[in-house]
C-alpha positions as CSV (number, residue, x, y, z in Angstrom):
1,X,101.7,91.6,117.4
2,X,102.9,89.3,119.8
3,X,99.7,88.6,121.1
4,X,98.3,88.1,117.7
5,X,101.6,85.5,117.4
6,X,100.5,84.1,120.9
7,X,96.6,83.3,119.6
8,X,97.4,81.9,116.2
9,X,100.2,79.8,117.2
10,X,97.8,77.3,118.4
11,X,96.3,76.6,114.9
12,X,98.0,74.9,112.3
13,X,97.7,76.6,109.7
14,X,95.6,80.2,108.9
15,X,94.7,82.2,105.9
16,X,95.2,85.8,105.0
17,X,92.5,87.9,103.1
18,X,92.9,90.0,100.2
19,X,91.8,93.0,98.3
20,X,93.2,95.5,95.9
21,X,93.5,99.3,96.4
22,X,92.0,101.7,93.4
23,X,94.8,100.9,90.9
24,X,94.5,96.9,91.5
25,X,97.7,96.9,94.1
26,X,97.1,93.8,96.2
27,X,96.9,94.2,100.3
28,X,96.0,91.6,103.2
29,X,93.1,92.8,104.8
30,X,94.7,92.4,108.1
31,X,97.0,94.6,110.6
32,X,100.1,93.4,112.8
33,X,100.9,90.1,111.3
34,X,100.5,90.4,107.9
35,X,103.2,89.0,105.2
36,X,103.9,93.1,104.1
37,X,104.3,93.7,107.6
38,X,108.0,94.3,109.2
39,X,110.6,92.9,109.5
40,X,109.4,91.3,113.4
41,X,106.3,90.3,111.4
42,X,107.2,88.6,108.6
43,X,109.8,87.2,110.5
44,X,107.0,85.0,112.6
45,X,105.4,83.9,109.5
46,X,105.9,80.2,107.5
47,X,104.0,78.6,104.8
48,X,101.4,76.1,106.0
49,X,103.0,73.9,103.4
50,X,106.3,72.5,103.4
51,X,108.4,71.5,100.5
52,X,111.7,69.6,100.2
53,X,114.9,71.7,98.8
54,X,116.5,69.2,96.4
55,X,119.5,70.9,94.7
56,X,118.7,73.8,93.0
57,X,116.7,74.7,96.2
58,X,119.4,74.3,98.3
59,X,121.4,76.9,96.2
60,X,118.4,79.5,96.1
61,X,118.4,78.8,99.9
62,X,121.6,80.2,100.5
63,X,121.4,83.0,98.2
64,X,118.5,84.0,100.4
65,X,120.3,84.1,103.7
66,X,122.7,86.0,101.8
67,X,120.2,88.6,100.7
68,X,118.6,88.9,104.2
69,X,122.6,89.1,105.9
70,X,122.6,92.3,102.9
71,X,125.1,90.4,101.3
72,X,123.0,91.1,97.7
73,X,125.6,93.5,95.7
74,X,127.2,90.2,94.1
75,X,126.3,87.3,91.9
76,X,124.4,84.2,93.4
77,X,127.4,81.8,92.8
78,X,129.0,84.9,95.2
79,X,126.4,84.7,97.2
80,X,126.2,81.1,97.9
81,X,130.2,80.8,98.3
82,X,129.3,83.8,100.9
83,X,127.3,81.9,102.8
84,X,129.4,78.8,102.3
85,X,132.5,80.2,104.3
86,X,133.5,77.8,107.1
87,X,133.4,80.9,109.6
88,X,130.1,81.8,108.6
89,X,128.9,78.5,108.7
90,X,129.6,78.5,112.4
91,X,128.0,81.7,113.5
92,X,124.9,80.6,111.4
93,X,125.0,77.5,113.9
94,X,126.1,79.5,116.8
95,X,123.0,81.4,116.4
96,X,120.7,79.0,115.8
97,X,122.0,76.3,118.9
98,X,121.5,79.6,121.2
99,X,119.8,82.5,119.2
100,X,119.4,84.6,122.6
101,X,123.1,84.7,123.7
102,X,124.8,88.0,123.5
103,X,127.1,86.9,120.3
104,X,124.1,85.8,118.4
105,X,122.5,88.8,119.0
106,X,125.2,91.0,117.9
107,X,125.5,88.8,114.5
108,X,121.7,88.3,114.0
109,X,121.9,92.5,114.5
110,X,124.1,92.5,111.2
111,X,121.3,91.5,109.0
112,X,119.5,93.7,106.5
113,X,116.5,91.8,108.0
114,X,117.6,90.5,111.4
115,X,114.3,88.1,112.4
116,X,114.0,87.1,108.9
117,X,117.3,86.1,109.2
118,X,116.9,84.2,112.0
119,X,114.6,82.2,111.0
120,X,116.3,81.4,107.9
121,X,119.4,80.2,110.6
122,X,117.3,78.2,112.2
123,X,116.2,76.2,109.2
124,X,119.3,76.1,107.6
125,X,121.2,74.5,111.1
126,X,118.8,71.9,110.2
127,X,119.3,71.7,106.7
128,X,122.8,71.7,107.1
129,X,121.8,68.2,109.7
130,X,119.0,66.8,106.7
131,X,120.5,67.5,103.3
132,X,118.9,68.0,100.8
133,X,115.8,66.4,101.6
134,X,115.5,68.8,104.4
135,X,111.3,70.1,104.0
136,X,111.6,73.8,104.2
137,X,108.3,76.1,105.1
138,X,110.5,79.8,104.8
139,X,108.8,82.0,101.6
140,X,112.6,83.3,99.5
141,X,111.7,86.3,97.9
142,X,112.9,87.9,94.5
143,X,113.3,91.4,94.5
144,X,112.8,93.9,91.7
145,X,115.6,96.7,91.1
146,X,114.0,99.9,91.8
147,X,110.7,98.2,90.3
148,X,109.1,101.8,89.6
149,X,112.4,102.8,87.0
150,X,112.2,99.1,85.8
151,X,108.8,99.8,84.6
152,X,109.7,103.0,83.2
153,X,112.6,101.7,81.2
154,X,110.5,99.4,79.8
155,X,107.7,101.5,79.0
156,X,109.7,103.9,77.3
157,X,112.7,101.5,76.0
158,X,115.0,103.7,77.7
159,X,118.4,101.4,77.8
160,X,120.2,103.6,80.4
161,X,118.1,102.9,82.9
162,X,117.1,99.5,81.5
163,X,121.0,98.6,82.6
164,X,121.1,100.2,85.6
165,X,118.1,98.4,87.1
166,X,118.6,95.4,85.5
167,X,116.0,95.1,82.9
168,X,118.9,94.2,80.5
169,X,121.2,91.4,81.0
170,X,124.7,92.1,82.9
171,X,127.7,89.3,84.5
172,X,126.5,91.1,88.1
173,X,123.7,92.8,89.4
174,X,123.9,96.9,89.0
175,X,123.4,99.0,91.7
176,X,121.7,101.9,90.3
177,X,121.6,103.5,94.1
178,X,125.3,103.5,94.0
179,X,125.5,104.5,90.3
180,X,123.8,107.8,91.2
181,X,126.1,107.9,94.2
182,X,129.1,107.4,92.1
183,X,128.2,110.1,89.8
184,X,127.4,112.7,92.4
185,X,131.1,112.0,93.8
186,X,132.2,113.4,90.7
187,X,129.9,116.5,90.7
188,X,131.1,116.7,94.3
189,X,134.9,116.7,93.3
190,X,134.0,119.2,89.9
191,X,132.6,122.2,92.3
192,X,133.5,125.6,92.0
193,X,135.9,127.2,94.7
194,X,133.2,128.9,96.7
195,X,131.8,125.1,97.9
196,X,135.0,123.0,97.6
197,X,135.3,123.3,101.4
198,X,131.8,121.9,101.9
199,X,132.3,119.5,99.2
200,X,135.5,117.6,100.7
201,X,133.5,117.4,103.8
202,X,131.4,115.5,102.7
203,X,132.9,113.3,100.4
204,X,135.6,112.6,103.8
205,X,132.6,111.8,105.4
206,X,131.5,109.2,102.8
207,X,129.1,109.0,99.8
208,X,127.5,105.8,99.3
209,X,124.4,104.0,98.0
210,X,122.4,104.8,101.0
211,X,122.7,108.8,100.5
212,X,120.5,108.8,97.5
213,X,119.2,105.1,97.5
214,X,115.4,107.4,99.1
215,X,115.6,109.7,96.4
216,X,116.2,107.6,93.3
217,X,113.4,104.7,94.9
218,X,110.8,107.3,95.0
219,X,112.1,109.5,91.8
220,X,108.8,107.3,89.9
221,X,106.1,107.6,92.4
222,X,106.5,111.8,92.1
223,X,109.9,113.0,93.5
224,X,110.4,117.1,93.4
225,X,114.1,118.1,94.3
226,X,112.3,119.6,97.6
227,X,111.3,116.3,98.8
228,X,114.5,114.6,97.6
229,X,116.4,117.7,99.6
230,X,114.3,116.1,102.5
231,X,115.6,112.5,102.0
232,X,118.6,114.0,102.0
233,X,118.6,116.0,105.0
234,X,117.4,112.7,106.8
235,X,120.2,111.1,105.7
236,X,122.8,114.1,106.6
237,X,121.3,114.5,110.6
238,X,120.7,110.2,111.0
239,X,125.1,109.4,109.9
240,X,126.4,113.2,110.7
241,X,124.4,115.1,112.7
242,X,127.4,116.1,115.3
243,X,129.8,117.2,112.0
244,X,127.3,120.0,111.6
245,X,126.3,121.7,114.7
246,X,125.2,124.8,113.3
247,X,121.6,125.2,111.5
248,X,124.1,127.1,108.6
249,X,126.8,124.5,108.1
250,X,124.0,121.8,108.2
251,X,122.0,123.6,105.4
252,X,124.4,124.3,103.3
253,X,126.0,120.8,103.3
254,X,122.4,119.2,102.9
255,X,121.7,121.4,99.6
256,X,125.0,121.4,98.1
257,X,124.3,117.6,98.2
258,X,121.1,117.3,97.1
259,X,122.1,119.8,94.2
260,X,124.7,117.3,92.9
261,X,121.9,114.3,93.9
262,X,119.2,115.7,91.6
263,X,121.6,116.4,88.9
264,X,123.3,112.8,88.5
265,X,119.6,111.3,88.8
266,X,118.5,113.1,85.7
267,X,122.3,111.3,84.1
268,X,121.2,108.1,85.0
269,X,117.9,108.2,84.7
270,X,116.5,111.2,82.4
271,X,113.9,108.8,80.6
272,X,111.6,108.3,83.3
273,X,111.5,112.1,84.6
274,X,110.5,112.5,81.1
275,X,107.4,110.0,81.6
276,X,106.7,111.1,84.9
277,X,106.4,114.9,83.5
278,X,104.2,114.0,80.9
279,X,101.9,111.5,83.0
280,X,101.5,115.0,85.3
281,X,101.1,117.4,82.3
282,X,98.3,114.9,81.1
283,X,96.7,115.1,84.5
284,X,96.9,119.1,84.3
285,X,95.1,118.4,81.0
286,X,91.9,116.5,82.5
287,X,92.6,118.8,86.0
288,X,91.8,122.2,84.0
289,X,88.8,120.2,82.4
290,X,87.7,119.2,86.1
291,X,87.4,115.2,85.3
292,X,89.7,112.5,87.0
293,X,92.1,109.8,85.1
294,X,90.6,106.2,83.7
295,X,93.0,103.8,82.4
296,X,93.3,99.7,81.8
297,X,95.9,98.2,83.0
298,X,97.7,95.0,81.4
299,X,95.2,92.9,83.3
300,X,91.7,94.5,82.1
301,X,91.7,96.3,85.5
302,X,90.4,99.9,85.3
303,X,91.9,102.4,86.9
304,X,89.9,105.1,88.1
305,X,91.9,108.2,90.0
306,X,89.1,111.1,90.8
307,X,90.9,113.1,93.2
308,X,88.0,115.6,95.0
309,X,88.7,118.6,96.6
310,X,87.5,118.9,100.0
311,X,86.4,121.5,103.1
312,X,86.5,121.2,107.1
313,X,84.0,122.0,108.9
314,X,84.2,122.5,112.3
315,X,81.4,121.0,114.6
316,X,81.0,121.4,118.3
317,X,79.4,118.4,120.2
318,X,77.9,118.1,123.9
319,X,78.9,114.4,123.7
320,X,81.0,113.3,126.4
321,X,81.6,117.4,127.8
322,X,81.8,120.0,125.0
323,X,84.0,118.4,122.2
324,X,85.2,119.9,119.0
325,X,85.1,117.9,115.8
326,X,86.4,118.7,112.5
327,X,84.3,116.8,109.9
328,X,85.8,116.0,106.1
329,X,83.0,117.1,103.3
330,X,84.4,116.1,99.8
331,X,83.0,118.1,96.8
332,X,82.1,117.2,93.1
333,X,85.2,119.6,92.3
334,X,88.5,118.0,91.3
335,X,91.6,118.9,93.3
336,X,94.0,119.2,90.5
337,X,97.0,119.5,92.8
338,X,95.9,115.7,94.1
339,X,95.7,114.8,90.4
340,X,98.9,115.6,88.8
341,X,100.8,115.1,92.1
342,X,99.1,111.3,92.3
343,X,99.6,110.9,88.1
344,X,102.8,109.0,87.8
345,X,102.4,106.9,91.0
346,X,99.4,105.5,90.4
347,X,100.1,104.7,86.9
348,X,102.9,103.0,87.7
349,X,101.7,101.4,90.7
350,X,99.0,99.8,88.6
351,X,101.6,98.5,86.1
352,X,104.0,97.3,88.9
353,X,100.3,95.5,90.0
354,X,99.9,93.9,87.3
355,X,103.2,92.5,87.0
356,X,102.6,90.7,90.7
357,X,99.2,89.1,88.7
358,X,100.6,88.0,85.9
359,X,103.3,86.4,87.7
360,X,101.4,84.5,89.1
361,X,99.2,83.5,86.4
362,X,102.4,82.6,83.9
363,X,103.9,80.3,86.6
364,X,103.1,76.8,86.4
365,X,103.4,73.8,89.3
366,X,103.9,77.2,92.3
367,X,101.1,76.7,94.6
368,X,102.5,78.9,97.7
369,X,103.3,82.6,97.3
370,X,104.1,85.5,99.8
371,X,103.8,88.2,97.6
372,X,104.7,92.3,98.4
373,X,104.4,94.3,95.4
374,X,108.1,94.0,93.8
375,X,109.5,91.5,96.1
376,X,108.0,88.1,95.1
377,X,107.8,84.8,97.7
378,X,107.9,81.0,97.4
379,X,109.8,78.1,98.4
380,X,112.9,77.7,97.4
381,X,112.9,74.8,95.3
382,X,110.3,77.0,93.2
383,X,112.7,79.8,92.2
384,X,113.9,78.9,89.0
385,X,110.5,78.3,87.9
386,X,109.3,81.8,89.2
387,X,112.5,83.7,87.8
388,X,111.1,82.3,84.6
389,X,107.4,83.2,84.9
390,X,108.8,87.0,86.0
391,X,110.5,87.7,83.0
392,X,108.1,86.3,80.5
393,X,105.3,88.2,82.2
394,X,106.9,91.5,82.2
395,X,108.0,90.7,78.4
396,X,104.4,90.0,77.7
397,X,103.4,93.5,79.0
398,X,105.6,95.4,77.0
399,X,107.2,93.6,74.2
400,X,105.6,95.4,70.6
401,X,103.3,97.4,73.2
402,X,102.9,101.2,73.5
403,X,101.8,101.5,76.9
404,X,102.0,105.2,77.4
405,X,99.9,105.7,73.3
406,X,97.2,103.5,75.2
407,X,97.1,105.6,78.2
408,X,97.0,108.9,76.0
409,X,94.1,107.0,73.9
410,X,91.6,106.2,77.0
411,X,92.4,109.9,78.7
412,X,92.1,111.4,75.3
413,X,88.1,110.0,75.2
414,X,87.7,111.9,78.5
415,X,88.9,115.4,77.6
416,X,88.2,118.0,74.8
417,X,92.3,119.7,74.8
418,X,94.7,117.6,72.8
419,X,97.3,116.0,75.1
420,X,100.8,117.0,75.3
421,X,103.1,114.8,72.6
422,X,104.7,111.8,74.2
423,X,108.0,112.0,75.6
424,X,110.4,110.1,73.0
425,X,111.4,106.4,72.7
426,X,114.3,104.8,73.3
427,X,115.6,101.7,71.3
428,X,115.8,98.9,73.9
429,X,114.5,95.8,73.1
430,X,112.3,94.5,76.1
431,X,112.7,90.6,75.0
432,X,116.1,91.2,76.6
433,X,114.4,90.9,79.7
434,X,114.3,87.2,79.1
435,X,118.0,86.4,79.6
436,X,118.6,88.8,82.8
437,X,119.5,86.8,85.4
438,X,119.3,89.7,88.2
439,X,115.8,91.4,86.5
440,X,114.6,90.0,89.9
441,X,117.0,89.0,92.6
């Protein structure tokens, strides 16, 4: 990458190229330095266009140095008297007069996203010099809350986990990471005798939002308590590998957690394992009948997932010395496995696509945009503007819409088995959307 950085430096400005994958997710056509890159990546990277702050994008401007220091938990008057704070002030200046001295580094290392963030130091030094005239070229992105449940809640109008992702309006931002953390706390302190050694362990060892923030993310996009028990694990060995340093004490710590883990997910979340089962038990539907999934999505993009099975053949070459080869052949058979397993990702992925689209389309007077799936870029002076074109857009998608009867209708013109009935609706109301403040933050 930094060779890539060293070659497009010269030019003064470049362009990225784009396509969509099968269920209309967008991608830059591009590897290394790309704006869905890393951290070190899109830490390099500046709009070609600048734009002057004013006020309000002065305020969104420190908001997003808070988010990038990880300081994201609290409200954005928080965030900006965060940033604010005379002794931050001073190491944001410290780093930015001399960002390869020793204390820089350490602070820039605090950072959820340290180059991001010190890039942001560096315009904000001068910012703090301009005013608020200062012309800023730094995308500040908007976040979804666990965008996969967001969609969910909508789709089924479930106003648990409407809440606790943010679809519906609260004073702060929830934390639905450290909601399921708090609730497995309990479960932890409510075992029976047999694991209440194991239990205290852990919970002296510390429970937070980052034990289950990998198993609730992915809990849309297909989670099975085995892989979660993975996640898990990871988590256990990265913070606390020397507590355990037996195979036994390790395992039985790692599934005693991931027990009470699974359990408070379904609490806080029941409503979208609900959908996700039924988006697999309609792909076991189509599977058994050996034809793939077509759907529209909000945008008139059609979906088509045909997952084929497939066989290795092994191939033995006198290229270059004798070489073995293993060669791919895909079949006209559906791999039903690939199907159900890929069901409730890629329906959801197509929904959180179309989102990203409409966005954009709803937003009126935002020419730049570094967009990444759920986390959504411009300048900074744009944000109120796009905080408004990313609830209305969401609220057009599923306000008075059925999204889960017009799936069941197109799949139900491609099989001869009646589908499974749809899992039950809650009583949200998605125009609710429109006054949360966090829905994106």
């Amino acid at each position: 990458i930094s060779s890539m950085a060293e070659e497009y430096r010269e030019y003064e400005k470049f362009f990225f190229v784009y396509t969509t994958d099968f269920r209309g997710r967008i991608y830059p056509v591009t590897s290394g330095l790309s704006p869905q890159g890393a951290d070190y990546s899109k830490g390099l990277l500046r709009f070609a266009n600048g734009k002057a702050l004013g006020s309000e994008g002065a305020y969104w401007f420190r908001v997003h140095g808070a988010n990038l220091l990880g300081y994201d938990k609290d409200s954005y008057d928080g965030r900006v008297e965060f940033i604010n704070e005379p002794e931050r002030i001073a190491c944001i200046k410290r780093v930015a007069s001399d960002p390869c001295s020793i204390e820089s580094a350490k602070y820039i290392a605090l950072a959820d996203k340290p180059l991001q963030f010190l890039a942001w130091c560096l315009e904000f030094a001068e910012y703090l010099l301009v005013g608020n005239s200062f012309v800023t070229q730094l995308p500040v992105g908007l976040d979804g809350s666990c965008n996969g449940l967001q969609n969910f809640s909508a789709i089924l109008r479930d106003g648990v986990g409407g809440l606790a992702t943010n679809v519906l309006p609260s004073d702060k931002p929830n934390d639905i990471y450290g909601e399921v953390a708090n609730v497995t706390i309990g479960k932890l302190n409510g075992v029976t005798v047999e694991f209440q050694s194991i239990a205290r362990k852990l919970l002296d060892l510390g429970i937070t939002r980052k034990t289950t923030k990998r198993s609730v993310m992915t809990l849309p996009y297909g989670l099975s308590k085995h892989s979660s028990g993975q996640y898990i694990g990871d988590w256990l060995y990265d913070n606390f590998q020397t507590e355990y340093p037996t195979y036994t004490e390790f395992n039985q710590a790692k599934n005693l957690l991931n027990d009470c883990v699974w359990d408070s997910i379904g609490e806080v979340v029941q409503a979208a394992r609900d959908g996700m089962a039924w988006l697999q038990d309609v792909a076991k539907v189509a599977g058994k009948e050996d034809v793939g999934l077509i759907w529209t999505t909000p945008t008139g993009f059609r979906v088509y997932q045909y997952d084929c099975k497939s066989k290795v053949r092994n191939v033995a070459s006198a290229l270059s010395g004798v070489t073995q080869m293993c060669i791919r052949e895909f079949t006209d058979q559906v791999d039903k496995t690939a199907l159900r397993n890929g069901s409730a990702p890629n329906y959801i992925h197509s929904m959180d696509a179309s989102h990203l689209v409409l966005t954009v389309l709803e937003s009126s007077g935002i020419d730049d945009w570094q967009m990444i799936h759920d986390d959504f870029g411009c300048h900074a002076c744009d944000i109120p503007e796009l905080h408004r074109a990313i609830r209305v857009s969401f609220y057009k998608m599923y306000n008075g819409i059925d999204r889960l009867s017009m799936f069941a209708n197109e799949i139900s013109e491609q099989v001869t088995k009646d589908l499974p009935a749809q899992p039950t609706m809650g009583t949200m109301d998605v125009a609710d959307v429109l006054e949360s403040e966090y829905f994106f933050g």
